[in-house]
Phi, psi and omega in degrees: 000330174288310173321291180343291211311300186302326163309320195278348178275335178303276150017279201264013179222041182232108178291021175257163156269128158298118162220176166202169164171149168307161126241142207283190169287356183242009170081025187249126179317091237222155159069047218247114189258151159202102193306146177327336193290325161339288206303319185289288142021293178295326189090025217216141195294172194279106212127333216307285183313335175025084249303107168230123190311321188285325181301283183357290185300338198264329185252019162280125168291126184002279185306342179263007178295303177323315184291302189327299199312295177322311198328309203283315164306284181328315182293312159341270166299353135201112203286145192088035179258170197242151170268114193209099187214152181258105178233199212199117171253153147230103190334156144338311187288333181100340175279145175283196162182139189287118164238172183233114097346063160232164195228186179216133161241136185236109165294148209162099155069048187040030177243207178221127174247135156258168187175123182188195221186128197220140192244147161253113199214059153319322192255347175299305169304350195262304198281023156274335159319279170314330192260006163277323217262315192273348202258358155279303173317296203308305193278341154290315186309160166256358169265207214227135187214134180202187173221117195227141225245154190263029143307354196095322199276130149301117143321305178196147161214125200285177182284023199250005157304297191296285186319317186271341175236343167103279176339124152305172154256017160265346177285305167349292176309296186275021189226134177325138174294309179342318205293341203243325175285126157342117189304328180310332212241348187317292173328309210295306176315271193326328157296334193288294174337302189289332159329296147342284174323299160288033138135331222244151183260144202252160186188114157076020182288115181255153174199162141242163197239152204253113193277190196284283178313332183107357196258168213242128169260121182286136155227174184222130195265112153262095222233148184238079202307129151252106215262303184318309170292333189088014193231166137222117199287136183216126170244135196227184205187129166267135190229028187311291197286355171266339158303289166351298195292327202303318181278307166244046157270301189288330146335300219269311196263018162300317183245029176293333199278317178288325182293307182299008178259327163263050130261320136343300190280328162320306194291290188304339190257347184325161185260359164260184146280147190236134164197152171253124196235151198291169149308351151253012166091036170251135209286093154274358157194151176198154185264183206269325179302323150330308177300323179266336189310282142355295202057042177238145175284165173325282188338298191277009173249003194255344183225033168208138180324143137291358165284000202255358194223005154332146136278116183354305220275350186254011176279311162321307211283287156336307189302315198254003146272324134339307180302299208278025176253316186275326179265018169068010186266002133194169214246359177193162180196165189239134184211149172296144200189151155247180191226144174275054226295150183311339203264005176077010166275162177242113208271148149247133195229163186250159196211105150229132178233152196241164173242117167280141175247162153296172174291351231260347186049054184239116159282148196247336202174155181260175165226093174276154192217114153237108194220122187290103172247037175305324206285323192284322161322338201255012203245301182306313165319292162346275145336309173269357144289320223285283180338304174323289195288352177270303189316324182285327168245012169285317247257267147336324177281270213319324165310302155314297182296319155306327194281322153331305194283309152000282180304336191290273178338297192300281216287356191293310183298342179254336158310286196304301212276355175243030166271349198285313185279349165273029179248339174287135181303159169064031186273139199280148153321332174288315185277277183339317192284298192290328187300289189308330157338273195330307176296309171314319203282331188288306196306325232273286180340306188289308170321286196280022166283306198276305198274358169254346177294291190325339165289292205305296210307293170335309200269300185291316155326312185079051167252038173242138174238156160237119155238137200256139181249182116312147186180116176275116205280347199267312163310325171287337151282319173321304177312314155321320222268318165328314166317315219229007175302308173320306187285347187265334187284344181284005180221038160070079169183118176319080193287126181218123155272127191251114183241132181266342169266140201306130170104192177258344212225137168215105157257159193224164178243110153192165170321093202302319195279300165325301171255040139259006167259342187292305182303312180276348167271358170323298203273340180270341154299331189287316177257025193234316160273046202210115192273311181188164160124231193248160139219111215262084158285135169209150174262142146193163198259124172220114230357099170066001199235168150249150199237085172277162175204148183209098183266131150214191198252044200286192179301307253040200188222127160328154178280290195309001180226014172274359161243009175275333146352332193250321207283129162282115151112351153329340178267317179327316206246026190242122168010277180262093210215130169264143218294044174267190174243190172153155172310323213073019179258350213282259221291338151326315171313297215269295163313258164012301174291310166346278179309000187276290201266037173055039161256202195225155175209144211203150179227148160241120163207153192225106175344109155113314191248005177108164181225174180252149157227136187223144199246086180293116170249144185263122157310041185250117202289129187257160176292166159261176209224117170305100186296102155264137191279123173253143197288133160301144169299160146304334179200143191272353212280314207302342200263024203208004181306310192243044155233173171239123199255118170232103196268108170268059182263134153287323152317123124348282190281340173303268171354315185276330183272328144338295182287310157304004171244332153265333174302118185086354168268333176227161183308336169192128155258116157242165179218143160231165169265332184212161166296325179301328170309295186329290166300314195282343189291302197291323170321303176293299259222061180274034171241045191250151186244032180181153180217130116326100196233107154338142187263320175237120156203171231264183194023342165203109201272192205291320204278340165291313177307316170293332182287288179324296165339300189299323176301326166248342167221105187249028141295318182307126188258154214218075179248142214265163157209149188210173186250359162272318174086008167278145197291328186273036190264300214318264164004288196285353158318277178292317186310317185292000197114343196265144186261358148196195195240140159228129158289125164282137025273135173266106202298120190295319178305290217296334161317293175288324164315306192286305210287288154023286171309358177230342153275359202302357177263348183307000000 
């Protein structure tokens, strides 16, 4: 009984339950010990279970009753096998808790005996739980997790250890963690460690750790003590690469002082403008370059907006790139811009501004780069009319030059083909009569084709002079208008001039040849689109100018061609253009000289009723110089009878038409081909009273030939003639010795006029 006693005192001071009991011959429990450690295990006052089994059993939850039961069967049938189960309770309390059961069966004196011991191992159980739950956590992150015993020793390490160090983790494991820190950090850790120990939680602990390779990784520690365990849970980070920024951030900012001194220097010296502008637009620095840019001093931008020195029409633009700079939807943008400069010009600038943030990625201010690029822009325009405009008259030429070949053609076809048909036998007098028109009229044509491209050429060149005469202008339109009266009477239509200035007489000093072409192709357009009625020249002085003007009662001209009329080779290429004929160059001419001879010309015209074209001539009134008129003869012929001609042409037919036109009219025709003829001719021949001379002809031309002549005879008149028709031929002419000039095709009155002129006494 004593031993007993003593068991029972053993027992009763042992925190497990103790248990034992029998089984009968039907397997029923009999003899059933359950030590007092139950009732507490339970929550339950002391007594409660008294050892019964069933009570026992009764507060094990349901689903783990099979496994016990099985257990207990299983040791039964085989006995000395030990027993070991894990179950799941509910307290008194209503809380669960983890128990643990083993046991034994023992045979003996023919029964069957259990003997066993039951643990609470509630708390054990939660934190394996945890350590399932972290050890899931674990082997996923990507950050560093471990369990460390304060023995020194890692405990559990996830794999982002091994990733992060290089280090297996059975190597981790097997060596003190100390082994692995940085010989430097050794102090600090260890101290970190005793902390730890006692109790207390670590947060933000930096250290480094020694990888596998040997190179240094940083981490930073958050640790957590369970002291009851010997442990601690620690979540770590590698903070390698932010120490790295961290270091050339303290770097970066060592030489924030030197860089803001050479930003200054940057600022102020730039070779642009520079400003710094608030977030409502007002100028809070600005360099000097700015300043000029502007043409505002430092003082007075300092105290203004960029919307006060914007150009209106580019501010909406600016503004709404400002926004979208401030609201982050971008940080910097370049856009082309003008400025209004102090002086009220307006500038072109290349513009880029940036938004400076806070750490806070708040905005605080812009930073504009301003460079004035008016000039190139304005160089850049430039160019691309110069394009245009070359494009446009490669465009127009090619246009022209078709039109040209047209104008060519046409009278060429009527020369050729009805020259062809006065060759035919048995032709009426009548016909013989109309061809030659027809050939004339192709010739009259083909000339003012040919003298007008050479004008336009001239005009394109810039090979035009002026030379100014006296020239009474109002007689001189009266001859136009007298000239051209005839060819106007073949179409029912009137010329009528009206001079609105006082007298018969106005002279003037300008170019005799030049407005006499502005007057006569005016007037000859005037009848060429005009079908019938009138047409109304007039003169009259108007604020300080003569004013010509010349209306008829023509097609008119659409508004939309009324100023391409004037564009050289512009007619040539408009659409709806009527079926006359002509180069289209006569008013490019007729504008041109205008502009020449510094006046101005403009047309009012209305489809279907005709048009005005009117002409600003620059005024200045000259005395006239009392003139004598000399009477013409009757006939020019009476005046060239009794001279000798010596015609020096290399054309044939130019030869042929000269000799049918002078031969049997004077006293001796010689002919030469070149100047060396020439000369040897005037050599023979010291009675020529005149010589006619081609201007370009082979082995020797008119201007050497004449210089050789003047050495031995300077009597002889000498008139030069040629097929070009440039004004500076006239010149190299007279200069050479020649006493005047004639243009081909050579017209038989203007021949005989000129020559008249040196004979008229013969």
């Amino acid at each position: 009984n004593s031993r007993l006693q003593q068991i029972r005192i053993i027992h009763a001071n042992t925190p497990n339950v103790i248990w034992k009991w029998d089984f009968d011959e039907d397997g029923n429990f009999i003899n059933v010990y359950i030590s007092e450690a139950a009732d507490e295990f339970l929550g339950l006052p002391e007594g409660s279970i008294d050892n019964s089994l069933d009570k026992f059993f009764s507060y094990i939850l349901p689903e783990y009753l099979p496994l016990v039961d099985g257990a207990i069967k299983n040791a039964i049938k085989n006995p000395n096998t030990l027993i070991a189960i894990e179950y799941e309770v509910k307290r008194a309390d209503g809380k669960l808790a983890w128990f643990s059961s083993t046991g034994k069966v023992v045979h003996e004196n023919n029964k069957f005996t259990i003997y066993g011991t039951t643990v609470d191992f509630t708390e054990k159980k939660q934190i394996e739980r945890k350590l399932l739950q972290s050890d899931r956590v674990f082997n996923l992150s990507l950050d560093m997790f471990c369990i460390a015993g304060f023995d020194g020793y890692f405990k559990y390490l996830n794999p982002a250890w091994e990733r992060t160090l290089g280090w297996s983790i059975e190597e981790l494991l097997s060596k003190p963690w100390l082994d692995f820190v940085h010989p430097d950090d050794l102090e600090t850790t260890e101290n970190v460690k005793s902390v730890i120990v006692e109790g207390k939680e670590v947060y933000k602990f930096e250290n480094r750790y020694i990888c596998k390779d040997n190179s240094t990784k940083w981490l930073s520690w958050n640790s957590q003590p369970y002291p009851e365990e010997n442990i601690m849970i620690g979540a770590v980070r590698d903070i390698t690469e932010t120490k790295r920024i961290e270091k050339e951030l303290l770097q970066a900012k060592e030489k924030s002082e030197e860089n803001e001194t050479k930003f200054r220097q940057a600022f102020d010296n730039a070779g642009i403008g520079m400003a710094l502008v608030s977030l409502e637009g007002n100028l809070i620095k600005i360099n000097q370059s700015a300043c000029q840019i502007w043409g505002y001093t430092e003082d007075e931008l300092l105290n203004m907006s960029f919307q006060e020195i914007t150009h209106p029409d580019d501010l909406n633009k600016d503004l709404e790139l400002l926004y979208k700079c401030i609201e982050g939807k971008i940080n910097h943008y370049n856009i082309s811009k003008r400025y209004i400069k102090k002086s009220r010009e307006t500038i072109w600038t290349n513009l880029h501004v940036s938004i400076v943030r806070n750490n806070l990625q708040q905005p605080q201010f812009f930073i504009s780069q301003i460079e004035d690029v008016t000039k190139s822009i304005i160089y850049e325009r430039e160019l691309i009319k110069a394009k245009e405009k070359a494009e446009e008259s490669d465009r127009l030429k090619s246009a022209f030059l078709a039109n040209m070949s047209h104008e060519i053609r046409t009278p060429m076809n009527g020369i050729l083909g009805f020259t062809s048909l006065l060759q035919e036998a048995n032709l009426s007098a009548k016909n013989q009569k109309d061809y030659i028109n027809i050939i004339k009229k192709s010739g009259d044509r083909l000339l003012n084709t040919v003298n007008d491209i050479i004008e336009i050429s001239k005009i394109e060149s810039g090979d035009i002079n002026v030379t100014k005469s006296k020239v009474d202008i109002i007689g001189h339109l009266d001859t136009q208008v007298t000239f051209f009266r005839p060819e106007a009477k073949k179409k029912n239509i009137d010329i009528i001039m009206q001079n609105n200035i006082d007298g018969n007489e106005l002279t003037i000093n300008t170019d005799k040849n030049k407005l006499s072409s502005i007057f006569s192709n005016l007037i000859k357009n005037a009848i060429k689109y005009t079908n019938e009625g009138t047409i109304n020249v007039g003169l009259k002085i108007e604020n300080n100018q003569i004013l010509f003007s010349c209306q008829d009662t023509g097609i008119g001209i659409p508004e939309s061609r009324q100023e391409a009329i004037f564009n050289r080779f512009e007619q040539a290429d408009i659409e709806d253009k009527q079926v006359h004929e002509g180069s289209g160059l006569g008013l490019a001419i007729v504008k041109s000289y205008v502009e020449i001879l510094d006046g101005k010309i403009w047309v009012e015209s209305d489809v279907g009723k005709g048009s005005t074209f009117y002409v600003y001539l620059p005024f200045k009134q000259e005395k006239k110089k009392k003139q004598t008129i000399i009477q013409e003869a009757k006939s020019f012929v009476s005046g060239i009878k009794n001279i000798n001609i010596l015609v020096v042409e290399d054309d044939e037919i130019s030869s042929m038409h000269l000799s049918a036109i002078l031969e049997g009219k004077v006293k001796n025709y010689i002919s030469a081909e070149n100047g060396i003829e020439a000369i040897n001719a005037c050599k023979n021949n010291s009675g020529i009273d005149l010589i006619l001379m081609d201007i370009k002809m082979p082995v020797m031309d008119c201007f050497e030939a004449t210089k050789k002549i003047r050495e031995f005879n300077k009597d002889v008149i000498i008139i030069a003639q040629t097929a070009y028709a440039l004004e500076g031929d006239k010149g190299k002419a007279l200069e050479a010795g020649c006493n005047d000039y004639i243009s081909k095709p050579i017209n038989k009155e203007k021949l005989f006029e000129l020559i008249n002129k040196y004979f008229s006494n013969h």
